[in-house]
C-alpha positions in Angstrom: 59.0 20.5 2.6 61.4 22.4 5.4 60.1 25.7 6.7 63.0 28.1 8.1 61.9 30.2 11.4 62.6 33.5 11.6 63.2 33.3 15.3 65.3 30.5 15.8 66.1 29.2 19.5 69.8 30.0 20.8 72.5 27.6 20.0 73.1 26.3 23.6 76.3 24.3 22.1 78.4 27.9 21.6 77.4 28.9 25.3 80.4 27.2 27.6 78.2 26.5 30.6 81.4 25.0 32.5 82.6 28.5 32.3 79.3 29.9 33.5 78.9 27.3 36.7 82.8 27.7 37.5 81.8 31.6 38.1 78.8 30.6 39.9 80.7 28.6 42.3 83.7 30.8 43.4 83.7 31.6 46.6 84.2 34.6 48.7 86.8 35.3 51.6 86.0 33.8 54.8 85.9 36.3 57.5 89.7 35.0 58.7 91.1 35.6 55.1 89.1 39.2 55.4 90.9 39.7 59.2 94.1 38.3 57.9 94.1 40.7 55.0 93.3 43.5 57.2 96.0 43.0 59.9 98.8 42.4 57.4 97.9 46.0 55.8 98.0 47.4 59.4 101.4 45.9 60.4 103.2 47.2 57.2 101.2 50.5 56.7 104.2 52.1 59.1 103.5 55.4 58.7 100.1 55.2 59.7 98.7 57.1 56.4 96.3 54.3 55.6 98.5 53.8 52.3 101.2 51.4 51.8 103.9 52.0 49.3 105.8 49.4 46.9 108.5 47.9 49.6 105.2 47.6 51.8 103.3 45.7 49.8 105.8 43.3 48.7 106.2 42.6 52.5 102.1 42.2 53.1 101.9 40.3 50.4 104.3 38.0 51.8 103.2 37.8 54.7 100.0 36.5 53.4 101.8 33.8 51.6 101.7 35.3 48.4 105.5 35.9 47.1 105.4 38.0 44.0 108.3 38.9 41.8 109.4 42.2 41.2 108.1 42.9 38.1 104.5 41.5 39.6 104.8 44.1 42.4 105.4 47.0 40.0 102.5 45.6 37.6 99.8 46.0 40.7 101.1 49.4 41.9 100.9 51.0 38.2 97.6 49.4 38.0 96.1 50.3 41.5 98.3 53.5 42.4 96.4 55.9 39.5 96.8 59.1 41.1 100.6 58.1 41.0 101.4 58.8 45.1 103.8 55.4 44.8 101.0 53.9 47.2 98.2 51.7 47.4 94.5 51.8 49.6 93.6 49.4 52.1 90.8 48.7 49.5 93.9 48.1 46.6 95.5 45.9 49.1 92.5 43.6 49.8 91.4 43.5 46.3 94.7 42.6 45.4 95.2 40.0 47.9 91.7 38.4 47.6 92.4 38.1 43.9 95.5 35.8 44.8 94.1 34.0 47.6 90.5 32.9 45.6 92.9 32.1 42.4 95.6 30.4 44.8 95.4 26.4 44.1 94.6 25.0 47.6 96.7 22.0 46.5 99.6 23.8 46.3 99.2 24.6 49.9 99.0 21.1 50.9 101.8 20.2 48.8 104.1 22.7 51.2 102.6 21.9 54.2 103.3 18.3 53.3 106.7 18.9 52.5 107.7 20.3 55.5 107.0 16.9 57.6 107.9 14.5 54.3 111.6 13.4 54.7 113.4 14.0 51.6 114.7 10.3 50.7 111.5 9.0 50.6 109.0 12.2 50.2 106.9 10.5 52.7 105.9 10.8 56.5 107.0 7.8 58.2 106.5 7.1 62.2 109.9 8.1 63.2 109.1 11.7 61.3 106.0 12.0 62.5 107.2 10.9 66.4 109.9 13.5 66.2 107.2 16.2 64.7 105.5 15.1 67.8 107.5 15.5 70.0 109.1 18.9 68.6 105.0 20.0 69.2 105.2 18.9 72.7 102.3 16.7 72.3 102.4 13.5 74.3 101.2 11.2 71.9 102.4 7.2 72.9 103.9 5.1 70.2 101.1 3.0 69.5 98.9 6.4 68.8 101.4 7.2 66.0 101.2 4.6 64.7 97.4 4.1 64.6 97.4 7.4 63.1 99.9 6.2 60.5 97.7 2.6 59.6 94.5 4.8 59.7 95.6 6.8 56.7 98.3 4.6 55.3 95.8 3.3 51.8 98.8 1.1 50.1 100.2 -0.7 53.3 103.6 0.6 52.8 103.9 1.9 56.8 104.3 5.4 55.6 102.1 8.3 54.2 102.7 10.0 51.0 101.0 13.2 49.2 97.9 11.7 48.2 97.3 9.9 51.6 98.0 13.2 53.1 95.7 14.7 50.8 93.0 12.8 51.5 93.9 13.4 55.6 93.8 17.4 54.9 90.4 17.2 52.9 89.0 15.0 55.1 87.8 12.3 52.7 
């Protein structure tokens, strides 16, 4: 014979705990983001009024990494500019910009920083790339040091790094 309780426990299988722990776990700015955030609003607020206007924060933004389309850039000021001066706060402006910068995919990061030393044949670093980025850095770094840096990282033997090599350079795995 089956009794039914009245106060039955929770179903813990309709609560989406992934969702729960990913909140949990997002961070905050680091003080350089905050500082970064700070100083771009400073260098394009070039009236001084402590407000920045549309052409202003498309350039902060920017300058922070984030390029936004047009349409973006009028979305935020209608949303953040509600007594409709045609600007935004300091405080708009850094809520704006954390929001971008803790939803930004640090991979994609990597992916441009990579690109800029890859060579575009082979979408890898090879020695010669790397001695020439070398030497465009004015480091004095010998030969032999490149290339120990290259066989340090280089995984599949192939005398050259590529994305995920670099990846795994960048987050120090």
């Amino acid at each position: 014979m089956h009794t039914h309780r009245m106060n039955r426990r929770p179903d813990f299988a309709l609560i989406d705990f992934d969702k729960i722990n990913k909140k949990k776990k997002k961070r905050d700015l680091t003080e350089l983001e905050k500082q970064e955030i700070y100083e771009a609003f400073k260098l394009f607020d070039t009236d001084n009024d402590e407000k920045i206007d549309y052409h202003e924060l498309k350039v902060a933004l920017r300058a922070l990494g984030l390029d936004l389309k047009k349409a973006d850039i009028q979305r935020l000021m209608s949303d953040y500019d509600i007594d409709n001066t045609g600007k935004v706060t300091l405080d708009d402006f850094s809520e704006i910009s954390k929001n971008f910068i803790l939803d930004r995919d640090p991979q994609d990061d990597f992916r441009k920083a990579f690109k800029l030393f890859a060579e575009d044949s082979s979408g890898k670093i090879s020695f010669r790339t790397l001695r020439k980025i070398a030497k465009e850095l004015g480091e004095k770094t010998s030969d032999d040091e490149l290339r120990a840096m290259i066989n340090e990282f280089d995984k599949d033997g192939d005398g050259e790094i590529d994305f995920e090599e670099f990846l795994s350079i960048m987050q120090d795995d």
